[in-house]
C-alpha positions in Angstrom: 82.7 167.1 172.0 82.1 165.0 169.1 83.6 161.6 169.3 85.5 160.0 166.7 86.2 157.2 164.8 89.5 157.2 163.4 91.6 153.6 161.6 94.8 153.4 162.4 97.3 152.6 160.0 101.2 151.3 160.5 102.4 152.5 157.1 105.0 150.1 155.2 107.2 153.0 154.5 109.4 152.7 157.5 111.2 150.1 155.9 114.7 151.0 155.1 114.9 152.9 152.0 117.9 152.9 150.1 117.8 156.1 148.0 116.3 159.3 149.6 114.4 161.7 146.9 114.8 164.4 149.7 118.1 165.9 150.8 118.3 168.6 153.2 121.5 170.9 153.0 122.4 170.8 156.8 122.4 166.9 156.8 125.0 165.3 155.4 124.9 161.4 154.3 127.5 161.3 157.4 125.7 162.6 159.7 124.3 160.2 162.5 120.5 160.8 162.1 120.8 161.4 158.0 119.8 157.8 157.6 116.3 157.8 159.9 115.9 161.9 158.8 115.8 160.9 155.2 113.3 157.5 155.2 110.4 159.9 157.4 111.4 162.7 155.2 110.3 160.6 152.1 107.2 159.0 153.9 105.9 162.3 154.7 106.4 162.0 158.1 108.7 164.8 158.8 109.3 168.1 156.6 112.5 170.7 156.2 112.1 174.4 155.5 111.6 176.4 153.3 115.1 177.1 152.4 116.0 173.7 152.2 117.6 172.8 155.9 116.2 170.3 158.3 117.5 171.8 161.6 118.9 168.5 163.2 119.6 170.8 166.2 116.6 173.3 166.5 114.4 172.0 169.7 110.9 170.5 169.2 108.1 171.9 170.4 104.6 169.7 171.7 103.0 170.2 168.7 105.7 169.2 166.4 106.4 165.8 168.3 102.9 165.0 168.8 101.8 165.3 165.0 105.0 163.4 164.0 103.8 160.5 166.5 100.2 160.8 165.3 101.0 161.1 161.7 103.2 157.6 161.6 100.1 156.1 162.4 97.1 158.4 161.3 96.1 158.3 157.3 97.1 160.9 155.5 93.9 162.2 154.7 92.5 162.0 158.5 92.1 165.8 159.0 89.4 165.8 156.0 87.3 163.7 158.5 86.8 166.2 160.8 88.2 166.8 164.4 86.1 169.4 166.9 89.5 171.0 168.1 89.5 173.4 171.6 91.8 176.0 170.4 93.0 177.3 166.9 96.6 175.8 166.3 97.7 174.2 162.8 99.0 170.9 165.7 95.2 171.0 167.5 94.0 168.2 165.6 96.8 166.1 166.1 96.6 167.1 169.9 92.9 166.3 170.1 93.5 162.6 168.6 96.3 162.1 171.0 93.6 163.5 174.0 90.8 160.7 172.2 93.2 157.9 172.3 94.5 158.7 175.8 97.9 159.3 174.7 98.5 162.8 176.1 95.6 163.7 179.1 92.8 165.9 178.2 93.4 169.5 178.6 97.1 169.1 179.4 98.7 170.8 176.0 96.7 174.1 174.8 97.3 177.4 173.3 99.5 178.6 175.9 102.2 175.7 176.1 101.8 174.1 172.7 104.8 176.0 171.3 106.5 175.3 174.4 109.9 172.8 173.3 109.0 169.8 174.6 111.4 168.0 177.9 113.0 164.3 177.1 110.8 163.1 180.1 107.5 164.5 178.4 108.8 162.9 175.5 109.3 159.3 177.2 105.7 159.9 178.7 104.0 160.4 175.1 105.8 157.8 173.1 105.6 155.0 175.9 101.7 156.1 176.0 101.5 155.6 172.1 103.5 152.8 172.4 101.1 150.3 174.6 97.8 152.0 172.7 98.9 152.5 168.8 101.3 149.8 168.9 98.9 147.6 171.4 102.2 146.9 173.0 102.4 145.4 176.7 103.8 147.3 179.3 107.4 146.5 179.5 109.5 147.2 182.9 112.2 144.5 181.7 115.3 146.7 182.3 116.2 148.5 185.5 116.7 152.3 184.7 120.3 152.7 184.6 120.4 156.8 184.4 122.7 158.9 186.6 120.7 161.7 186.8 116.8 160.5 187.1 116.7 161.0 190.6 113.9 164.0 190.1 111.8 161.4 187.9 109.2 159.9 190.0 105.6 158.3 189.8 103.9 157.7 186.3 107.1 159.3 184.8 109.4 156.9 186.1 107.4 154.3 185.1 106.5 155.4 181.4 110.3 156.0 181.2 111.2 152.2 182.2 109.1 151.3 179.4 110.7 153.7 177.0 113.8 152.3 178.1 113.3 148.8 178.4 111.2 148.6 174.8 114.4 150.4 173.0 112.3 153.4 172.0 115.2 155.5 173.8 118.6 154.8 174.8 119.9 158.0 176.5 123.4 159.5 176.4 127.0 157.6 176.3 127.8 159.0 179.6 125.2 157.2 181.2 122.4 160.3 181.9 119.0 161.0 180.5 118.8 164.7 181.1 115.0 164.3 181.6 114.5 168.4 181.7 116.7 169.3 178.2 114.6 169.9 175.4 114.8 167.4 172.7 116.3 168.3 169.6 114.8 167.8 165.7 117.6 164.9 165.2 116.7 163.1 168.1 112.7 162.9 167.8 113.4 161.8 164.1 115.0 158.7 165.8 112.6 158.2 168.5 110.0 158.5 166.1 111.5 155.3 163.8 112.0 153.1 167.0 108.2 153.8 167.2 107.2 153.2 164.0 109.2 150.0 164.2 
């Protein structure tokens, strides 16, 4: 496999930007994600369809999260450097870069699961992971995991999830639960996304 060497960039554009150039019909200026939707929609970080919707509510899949984590930090022109991929997918380069930087483990997403909709654990685990190596962020297991319904969550999970939680890169739900096995909607990684970024 051929190694490498990729800069990483945090782009300024996550600042808060006060006039989106891209609206989506299905998300209104009222709506609770519009605001974080429309700033990665302008930095190129997240795209709509082709008839114009965003989808708040259509579920992600492990390619889509994983490009929009590598591609906050990646430069846009990183795939004319040239990544040896191990399957043909239009997300395999973004899944090898995660693999190189450790972010997601080798041989864990492929052509069979990749359009799989990713779990709000599996989430936790690949955003804390790019967290401490793309942000260089220390581990932080500052808040006790206050979730009613994490009981299942054990091991490395529980422990990337405390430092999801206690970093503010998720909050869970107003009733006090984390449904660590529901998929994660479009909405919802938009906004995980930002608190990464950020």
């Amino acid at each position: 496999m051929k190694k490498i060497l990729i800069f990483i960039f945090c782009f300024a554009f996550i600042g808060i930007t006060s006039f989106a150039t891209i609206r989506f019909s299905d998300v209104a200026d009222s709506y609770w994600g519009a605001e974080v939707i429309y700033k990665l929609a302008d930095a190129g970080v997240i795209n709509g369809y082709d008839d114009g919707t965003y989808k708040p509510l259509k579920s992600v899949t492990y390619g889509e999260f994983i490009k929009l984590v590598m591609a906050t930090f990646l430069p846009a022109d990183f795939e004319s450097q040239g990544v040896d991929v191990d399957f043909d997918h239009w997300a395999a380069s973004y899944v090898k870069l995660a693999e190189i930087y450790g972010i997601v483990e080798e041989g864990t997403i492929t052509l069979d699961n990749i359009n799989n909709y990713i779990s709000r654990i599996e989430m936790a685990r690949i955003v804390s992971m790019a967290d401490m190596i793309l942000n260089s962020s220390d581990f932080d297991n500052s808040k006790e995991l206050v979730f009613t319904d994490i009981f299942s969550v054990v091991g490395k999970d529980r422990t990337l999830l405390q430092h999801a939680y206690s970093s503010g890169l998720i909050l869970g739900n107003p009733n006090g639960t984390f449904r660590p096995n529901a998929e994660m909607n479009r909405a919802e990684a938009a906004t995980i996304i930002d608190r990464l970024a950020n």
